[in-house]
C-alpha positions in Angstrom: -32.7 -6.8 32.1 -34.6 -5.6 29.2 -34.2 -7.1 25.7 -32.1 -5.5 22.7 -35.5 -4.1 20.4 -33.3 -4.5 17.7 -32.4 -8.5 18.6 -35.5 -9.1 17.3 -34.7 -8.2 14.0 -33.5 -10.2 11.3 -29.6 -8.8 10.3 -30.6 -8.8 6.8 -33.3 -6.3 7.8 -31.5 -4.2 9.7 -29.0 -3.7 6.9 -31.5 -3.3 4.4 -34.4 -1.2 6.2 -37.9 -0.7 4.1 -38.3 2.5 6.0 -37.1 5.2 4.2 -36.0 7.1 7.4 -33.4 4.4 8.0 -32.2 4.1 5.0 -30.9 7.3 4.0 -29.5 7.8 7.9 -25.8 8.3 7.8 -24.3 7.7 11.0 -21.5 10.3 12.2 -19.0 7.5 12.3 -19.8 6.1 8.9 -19.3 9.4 7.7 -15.7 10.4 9.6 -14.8 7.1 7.8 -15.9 8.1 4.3 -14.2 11.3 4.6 -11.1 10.1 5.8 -10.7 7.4 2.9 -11.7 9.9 0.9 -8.7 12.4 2.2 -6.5 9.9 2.0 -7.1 9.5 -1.7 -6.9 12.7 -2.5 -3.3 12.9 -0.7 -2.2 9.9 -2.7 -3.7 11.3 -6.0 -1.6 14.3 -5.3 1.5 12.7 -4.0 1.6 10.4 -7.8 1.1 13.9 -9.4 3.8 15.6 -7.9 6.5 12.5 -8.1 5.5 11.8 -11.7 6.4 15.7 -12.3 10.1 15.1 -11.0 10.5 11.8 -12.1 9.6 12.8 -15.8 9.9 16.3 -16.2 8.7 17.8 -19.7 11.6 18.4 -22.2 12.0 21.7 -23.7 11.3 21.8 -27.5 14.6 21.0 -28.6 15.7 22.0 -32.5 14.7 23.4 -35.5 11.3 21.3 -36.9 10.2 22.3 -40.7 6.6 23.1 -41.1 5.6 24.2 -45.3 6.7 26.3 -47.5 6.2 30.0 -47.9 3.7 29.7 -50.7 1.6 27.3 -48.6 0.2 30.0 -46.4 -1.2 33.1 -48.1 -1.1 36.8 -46.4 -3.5 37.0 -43.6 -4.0 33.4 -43.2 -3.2 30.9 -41.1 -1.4 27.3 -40.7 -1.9 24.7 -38.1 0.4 21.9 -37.3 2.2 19.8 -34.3 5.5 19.2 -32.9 5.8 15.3 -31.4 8.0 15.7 -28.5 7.7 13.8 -25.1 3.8 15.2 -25.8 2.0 16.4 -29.4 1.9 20.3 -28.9 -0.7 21.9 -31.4 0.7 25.0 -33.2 -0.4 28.1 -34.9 1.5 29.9 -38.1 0.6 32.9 -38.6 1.4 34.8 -42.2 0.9 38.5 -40.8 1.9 39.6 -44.7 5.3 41.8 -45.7 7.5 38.7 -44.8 6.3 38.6 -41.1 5.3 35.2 -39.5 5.2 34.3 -35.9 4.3 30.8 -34.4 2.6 30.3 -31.1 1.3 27.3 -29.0 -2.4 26.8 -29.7 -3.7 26.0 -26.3 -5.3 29.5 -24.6 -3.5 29.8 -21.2 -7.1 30.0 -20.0 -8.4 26.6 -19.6 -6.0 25.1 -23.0 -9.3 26.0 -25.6 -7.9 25.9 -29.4 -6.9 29.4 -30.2 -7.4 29.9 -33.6 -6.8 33.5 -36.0 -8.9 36.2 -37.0 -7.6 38.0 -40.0 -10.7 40.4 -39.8 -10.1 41.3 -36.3 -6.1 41.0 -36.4 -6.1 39.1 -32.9 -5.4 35.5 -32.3 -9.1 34.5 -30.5 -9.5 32.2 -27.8 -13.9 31.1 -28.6 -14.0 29.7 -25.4 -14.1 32.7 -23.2 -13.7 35.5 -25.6 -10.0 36.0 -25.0 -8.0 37.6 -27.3 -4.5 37.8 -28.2 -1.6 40.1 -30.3 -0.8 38.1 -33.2 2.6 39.7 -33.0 3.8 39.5 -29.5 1.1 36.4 -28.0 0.2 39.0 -25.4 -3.0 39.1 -23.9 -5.5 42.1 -25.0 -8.6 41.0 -23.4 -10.2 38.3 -21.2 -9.6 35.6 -18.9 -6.1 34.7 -20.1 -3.3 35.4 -17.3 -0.5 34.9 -19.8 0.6 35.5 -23.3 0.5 32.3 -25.5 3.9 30.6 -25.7 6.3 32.1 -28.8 8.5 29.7 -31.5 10.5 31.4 -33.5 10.0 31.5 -37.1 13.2 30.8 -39.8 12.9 30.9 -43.5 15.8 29.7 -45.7 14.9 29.0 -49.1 11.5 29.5 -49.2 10.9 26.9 -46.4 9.0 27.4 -43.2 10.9 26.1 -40.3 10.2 27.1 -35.8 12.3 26.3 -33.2 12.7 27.8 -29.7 12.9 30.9 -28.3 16.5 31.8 -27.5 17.5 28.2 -28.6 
């Protein structure tokens, strides 16, 4: 019978080779192993994600939230703020002059970049990615956005800046 070459070497060495060759060797079976337990917790990961979606769903903005007054935000300007909900949602107000204002979430439907108002330009920018937006409708004009910015609507009663809900 012939001997085992690799009896002669000390376990420690084996596991910790000085040859660089044998270190870096990944054996097929090591590797079928780190991919499975890598599958499997990417499964899981996705599994918590979608449970934790129908176990707490998000609530739909619920109410009518005051904001500022009229004389607050001048014509052509801007107004940030945030509604605490089950989550803080940033917000844009939006003084488009002759008593128009329209409110719309502040997160581009891109990749969530702060949108933020351009007077000079009369779009609602996204500086991420150059998207843009119409300040009156939250539609998309140009770029990567697929969708138009989410709408509140915008009451006024006594000179005080209140949003709620579409249709709500």
């Amino acid at each position: 019978m012939s001997k085992d070459p690799n009896s002669e070497i000390p376990k420690w060495k084996q596991d910790f080779p000085i040859e660089q060759k044998e270190a870096t060797h990944v054996s097929r079976r090591e590797f079928a192993k780190f991919l499975t337990l890598f599958s499997g917790a990417l499964a899981i990961g996705n599994t918590a994600i979608v449970v934790k979606s129908f176990a707490f769903p998000e609530k739909p903005l619920e109410g009518i939230h005051p904001i500022c007054m009229e004389s607050e935000v001048a014509e052509g300007e801007s107004f940030q703020f945030e509604i605490q909900g089950s989550k803080t949602i940033p917000y844009l107000l939006i003084n488009l002059g002759n008593g128009e204002w329209r409110a719309f979430e502040q997160k581009c439907t891109h990749l969530s970049c702060a949108v933020k108002y351009r007077h000079d330009l009369g779009q609602i920018e996204c500086p991420c990615h150059k998207g843009y937006f119409n300040p009156r409708t939250g539609d998309v004009i140009q770029g990567p956005p697929p969708r138009p910015l989410p709408q509140l609507e915008v009451v006024i009663q006594e000179g005080q800046i209140f949003v709620k809900a579409q249709n709500a």
